[in-house]
C-alpha positions in Angstrom: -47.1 -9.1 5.5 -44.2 -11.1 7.4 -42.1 -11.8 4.0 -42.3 -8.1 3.6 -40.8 -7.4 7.8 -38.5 -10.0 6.5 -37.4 -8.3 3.6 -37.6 -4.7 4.9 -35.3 -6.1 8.1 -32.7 -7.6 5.1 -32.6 -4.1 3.6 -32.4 -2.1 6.4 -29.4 -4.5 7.5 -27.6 -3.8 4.5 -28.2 -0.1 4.9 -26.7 -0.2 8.3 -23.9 -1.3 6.5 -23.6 1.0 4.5 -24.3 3.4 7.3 -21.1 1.8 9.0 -18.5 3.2 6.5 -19.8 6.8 7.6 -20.1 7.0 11.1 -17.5 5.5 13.2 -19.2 3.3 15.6 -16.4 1.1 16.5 -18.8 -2.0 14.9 -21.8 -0.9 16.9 -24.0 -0.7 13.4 -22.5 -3.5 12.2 -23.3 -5.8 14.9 -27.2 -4.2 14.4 -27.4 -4.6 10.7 -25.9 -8.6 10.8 -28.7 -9.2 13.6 -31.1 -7.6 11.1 -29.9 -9.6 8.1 -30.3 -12.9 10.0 -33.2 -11.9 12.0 -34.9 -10.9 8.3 -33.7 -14.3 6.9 -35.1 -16.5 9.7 -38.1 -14.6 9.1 -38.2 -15.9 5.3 -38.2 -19.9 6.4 -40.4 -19.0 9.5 -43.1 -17.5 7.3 -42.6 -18.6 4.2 -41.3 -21.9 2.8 -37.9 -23.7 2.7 -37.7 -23.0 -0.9 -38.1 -18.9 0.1 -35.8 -19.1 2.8 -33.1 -20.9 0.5 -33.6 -18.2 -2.1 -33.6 -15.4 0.1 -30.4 -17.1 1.9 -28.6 -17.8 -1.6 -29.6 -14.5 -2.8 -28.2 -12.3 0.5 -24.9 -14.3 0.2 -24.5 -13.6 -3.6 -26.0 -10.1 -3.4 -23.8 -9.2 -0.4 -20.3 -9.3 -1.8 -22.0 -7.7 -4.9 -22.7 -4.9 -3.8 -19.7 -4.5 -1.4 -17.7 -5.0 -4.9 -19.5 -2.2 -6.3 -19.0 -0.1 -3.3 -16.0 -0.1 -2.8 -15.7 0.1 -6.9 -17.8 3.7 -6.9 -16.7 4.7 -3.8 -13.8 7.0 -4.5 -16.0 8.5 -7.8 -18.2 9.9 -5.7 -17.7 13.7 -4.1 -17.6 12.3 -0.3 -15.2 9.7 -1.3 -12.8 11.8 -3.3 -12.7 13.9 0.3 -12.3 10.7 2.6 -9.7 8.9 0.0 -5.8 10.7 0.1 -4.3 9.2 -3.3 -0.5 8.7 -2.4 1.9 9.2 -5.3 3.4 5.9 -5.8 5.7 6.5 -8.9 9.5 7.2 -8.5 10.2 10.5 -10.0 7.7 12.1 -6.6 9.9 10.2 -4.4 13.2 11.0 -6.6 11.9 14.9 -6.2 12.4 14.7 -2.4 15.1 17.1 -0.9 16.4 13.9 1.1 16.4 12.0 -2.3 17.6 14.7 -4.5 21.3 14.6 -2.6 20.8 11.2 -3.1 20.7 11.5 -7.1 23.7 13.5 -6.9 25.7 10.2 -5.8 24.4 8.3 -9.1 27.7 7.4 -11.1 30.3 8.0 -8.2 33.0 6.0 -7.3 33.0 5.2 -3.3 34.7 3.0 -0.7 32.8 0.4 1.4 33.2 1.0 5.2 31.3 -1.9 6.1 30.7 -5.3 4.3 27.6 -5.1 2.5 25.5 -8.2 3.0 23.6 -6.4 1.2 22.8 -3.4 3.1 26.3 -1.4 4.6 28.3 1.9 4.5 30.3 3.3 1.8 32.2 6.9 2.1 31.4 9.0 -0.9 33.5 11.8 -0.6 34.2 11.2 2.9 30.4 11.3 4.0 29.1 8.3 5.0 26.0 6.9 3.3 23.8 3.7 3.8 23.6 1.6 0.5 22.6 -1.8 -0.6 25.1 -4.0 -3.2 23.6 -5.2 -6.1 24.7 -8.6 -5.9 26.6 -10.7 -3.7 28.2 -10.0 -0.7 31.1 -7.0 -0.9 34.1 -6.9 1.8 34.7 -4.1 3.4 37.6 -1.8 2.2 36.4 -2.2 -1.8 35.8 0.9 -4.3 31.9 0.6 -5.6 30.3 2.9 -7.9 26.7 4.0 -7.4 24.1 2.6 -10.4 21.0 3.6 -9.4 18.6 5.6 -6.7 15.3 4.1 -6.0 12.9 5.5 -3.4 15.5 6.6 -1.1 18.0 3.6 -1.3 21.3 3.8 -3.1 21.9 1.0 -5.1 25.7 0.3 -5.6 28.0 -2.0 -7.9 31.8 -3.8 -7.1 34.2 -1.9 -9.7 37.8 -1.8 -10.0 39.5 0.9 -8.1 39.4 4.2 -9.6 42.5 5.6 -11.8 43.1 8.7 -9.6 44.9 10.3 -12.5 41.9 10.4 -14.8 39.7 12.3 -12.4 37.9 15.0 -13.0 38.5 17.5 -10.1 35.4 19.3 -10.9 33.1 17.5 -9.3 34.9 16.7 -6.0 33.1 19.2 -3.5 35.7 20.8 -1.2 
């Protein structure tokens, strides 16, 4: 009849626990279900024998991170975790589809010159508006043309070039 309190107290610690990821208590269950857990484990080498209490012991320190693995594993699969969970788009092309990101992309493949030193982060004027990029490489001086390689997540991403020949410009794509 003790083993069994001792047991039942293990369980319902563990399901106080569990209990704890739906009800925000601030720790309140937790503290409740650890002093269950322990309480049902003293329990096991107060009634039973040291062998018991070492198995019961081993077996909540094994079983514990267990099922916490498969928890958290089957968590989001079920209908009150798919409700609780917000899945973030990670990839690129969400954050390239931003409207502040999207102006961005028009700067991909144009020639600019740097207002600041970029060491690696600094200023470069694209068409006289000033933008916040990061070099590629090493350090570049201020005063240098750069062309723009790449967008990710928001950052322009920009290259040392030789200056532009003016003469070979396209007037088509500067915006008046």
């Amino acid at each position: 009849m003790e083993l069994t309190l001792a047991y039942l107290l293990i369980g319902l610690g563990l399901g106080l626990m569990g209990a704890e990821l739906f009800f925000p208590t601030g720790g309140i269950l937790f503290l409740c279900a650890l002093a269950a857990v322990i309480a049902g484990i003293a329990l096991t080498f107060i009634y039973g024998d040291s062998a018991i209490g070492l198995t019961t012991l081993v077996g909540v320190c094994f079983a514990g991170p267990l099922i916490f693995a498969l928890f958290v594993n089957l968590w989001p699969r079920t209908s009150l975790g798919r409700k609780m969970i917000v899945e973030v788009p990670a990839d690129d092309e969400t954050l390239a589809n931003m409207p502040v990101n999207l102006e961005l992309e028009a700067l991909r493949g144009r020639h600019g010159q740097t207002l600041s030193d970029l060491r690696p982060s600094g200023a470069v004027s694209f068409d006289g508006k000033r933008i916040d990029v990061m070099s590629e490489g090493p350090m570049i001086p201020a005063g240098v043309w750069v062309r723009c390689i790449d967008v990710k997540a928001g950052r322009v991403i920009v290259r040392r070039v030789e200056a532009p020949d003016l003469n070979k410009v396209d007037f088509n794509d500067i915006k008046t």
